[in-house]
N, C-alpha and C positions, 0 to 999 in steps of 0.2 A: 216304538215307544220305549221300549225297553234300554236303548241309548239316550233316551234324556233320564231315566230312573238310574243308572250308572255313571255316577259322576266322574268317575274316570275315562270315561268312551269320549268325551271332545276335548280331554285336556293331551295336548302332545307331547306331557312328557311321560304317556303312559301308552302311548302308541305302542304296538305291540308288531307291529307291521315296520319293512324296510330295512335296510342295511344294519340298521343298533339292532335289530332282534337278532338277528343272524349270531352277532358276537356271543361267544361265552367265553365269562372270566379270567384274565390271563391271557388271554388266546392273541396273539400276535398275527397284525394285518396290515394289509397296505393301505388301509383306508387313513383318510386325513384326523387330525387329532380333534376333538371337542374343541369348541373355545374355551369352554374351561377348564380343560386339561394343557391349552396350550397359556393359560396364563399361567399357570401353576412351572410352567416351564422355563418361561419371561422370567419368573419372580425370583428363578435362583437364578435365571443368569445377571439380574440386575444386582440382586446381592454379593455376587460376587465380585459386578464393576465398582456396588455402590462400597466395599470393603476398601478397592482396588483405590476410588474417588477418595473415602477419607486416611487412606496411606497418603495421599499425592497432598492430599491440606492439610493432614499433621507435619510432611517433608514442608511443603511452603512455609506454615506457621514457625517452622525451627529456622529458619531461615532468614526470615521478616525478624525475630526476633534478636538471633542474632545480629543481624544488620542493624539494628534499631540500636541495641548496645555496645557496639561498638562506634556508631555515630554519638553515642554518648562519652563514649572515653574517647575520642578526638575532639569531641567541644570541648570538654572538662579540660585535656594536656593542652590546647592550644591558648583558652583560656589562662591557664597557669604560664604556659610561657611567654602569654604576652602582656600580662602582671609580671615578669619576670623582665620582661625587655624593657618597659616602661620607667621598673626601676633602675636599669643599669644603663640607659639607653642614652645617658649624659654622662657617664662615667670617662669616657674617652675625651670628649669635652670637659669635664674636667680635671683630670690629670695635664692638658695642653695650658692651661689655664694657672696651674698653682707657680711656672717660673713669674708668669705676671705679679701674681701675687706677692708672691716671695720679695720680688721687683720695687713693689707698692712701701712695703713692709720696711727694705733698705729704705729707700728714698726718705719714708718718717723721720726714720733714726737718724740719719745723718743731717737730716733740713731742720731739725726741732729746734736747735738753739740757732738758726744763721739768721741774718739779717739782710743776705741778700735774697733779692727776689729773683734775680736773674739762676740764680743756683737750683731754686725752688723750680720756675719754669721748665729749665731746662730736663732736669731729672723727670718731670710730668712728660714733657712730648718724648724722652727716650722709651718711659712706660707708655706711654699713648702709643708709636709709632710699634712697640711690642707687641702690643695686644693688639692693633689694628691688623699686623702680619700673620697670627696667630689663628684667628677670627677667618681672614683668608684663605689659610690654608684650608679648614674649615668649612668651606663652601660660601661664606658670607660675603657678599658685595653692597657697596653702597649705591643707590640709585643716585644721578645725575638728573635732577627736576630743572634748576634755575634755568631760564631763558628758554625752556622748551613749550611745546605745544601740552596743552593738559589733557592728559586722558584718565578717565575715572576707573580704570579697570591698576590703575600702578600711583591716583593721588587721590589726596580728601581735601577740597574747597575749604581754608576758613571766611576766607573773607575777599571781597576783591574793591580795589584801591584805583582810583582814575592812573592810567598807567604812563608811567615819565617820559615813553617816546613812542610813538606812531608803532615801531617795529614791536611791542611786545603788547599792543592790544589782543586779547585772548589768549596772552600766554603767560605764564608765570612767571611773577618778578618776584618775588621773596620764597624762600622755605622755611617754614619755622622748625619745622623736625623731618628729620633725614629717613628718609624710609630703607628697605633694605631689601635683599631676595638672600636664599638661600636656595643654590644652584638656580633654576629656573623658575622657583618659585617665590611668589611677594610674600613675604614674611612680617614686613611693616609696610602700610601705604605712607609717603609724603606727604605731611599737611604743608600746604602751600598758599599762595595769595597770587589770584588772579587780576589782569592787568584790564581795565577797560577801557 
């Protein structure tokens, strides 16, 4: 009875019996650590990964960051240069362009007081056939619609017209404006008038 009047006699962490009585303080043994000596053991070596952990995400975060801005000073410079290309990106096209002009400009002066129309013409197809080679050189070609087959990817339909001969049912008999490419691309479609 005397064990249930001593409150420490069924509690085990007052056992007094077994390998922990043996120890005294200090005393170095081969016996296995407490678990609660051994977490105490974990907690510095996790401190010293989890030190190890935020070196490795302060190095990543300088990293991310700077990646992040300098993907901002390549948007911002590419942006400016292609504000920049936009503005200059006819400059070339037009410097080919000012003998036309110049061309345009003669032709005024000398046609102003004439009274022939043939003089007037003439001086126009020399500046037409000008600028037409100009243009050319340029990349720009005219499309070839009349009497062809229509296809909606290189014409625009206005209107279609009962067609003058058997051969040009479904194809185009008129153009009313000339379409164009530049190098390989349609630049203008051809309105045209299909033949039914």
């Amino acid at each position: 009875m005397a064990d249930d009047k001593n409150p420490q006699s069924n509690d085990p962490q007052f056992d007094q019996t077994g390998p922990a009585a043996d120890h005294v303080a200090g005393e170095v043994t081969d016996e296995p650590i407490a678990p609660e000596t051994a977490g105490e053991v974990e907690g510095a070596a996790t401190a010293t990964a989890g030190s190890k952990t935020d070196a490795e995400l302060a190095d990543l975060k300088d990293k991310y960051l700077r990646l992040a801005a300098e993907f901002e000073n390549y948007k911002r410079r590419t942006t400016k240069e292609r504000a920049d290309l936009f503005k200059t990106a006819n400059q070339e096209l037009m410097v080919a362009l000012l003998p036309v002009l110049d061309d345009f400009d003669r032709a005024r002066h000398h046609t102003k007081d004439t009274e022939d129309a043939s003089a007037v013409r003439e001086s126009i197809d020399i500046i037409h056939n000008k600028l037409q080679k100009t243009l050319n050189q340029k990349g720009l070609a005219p499309m070839e619609a009349k009497g062809g087959a229509f296809d909606p990817d290189l014409h625009e339909a206005i209107t279609q017209i009962p067609a003058p001969s058997d051969d040009l049912k479904g194809k185009i008999v008129d153009e009313v404006e000339k379409g164009y490419y530049l190098g390989d691309k349609v630049i203008r479609h051809a309105k045209v008038v299909l033949g039914q």
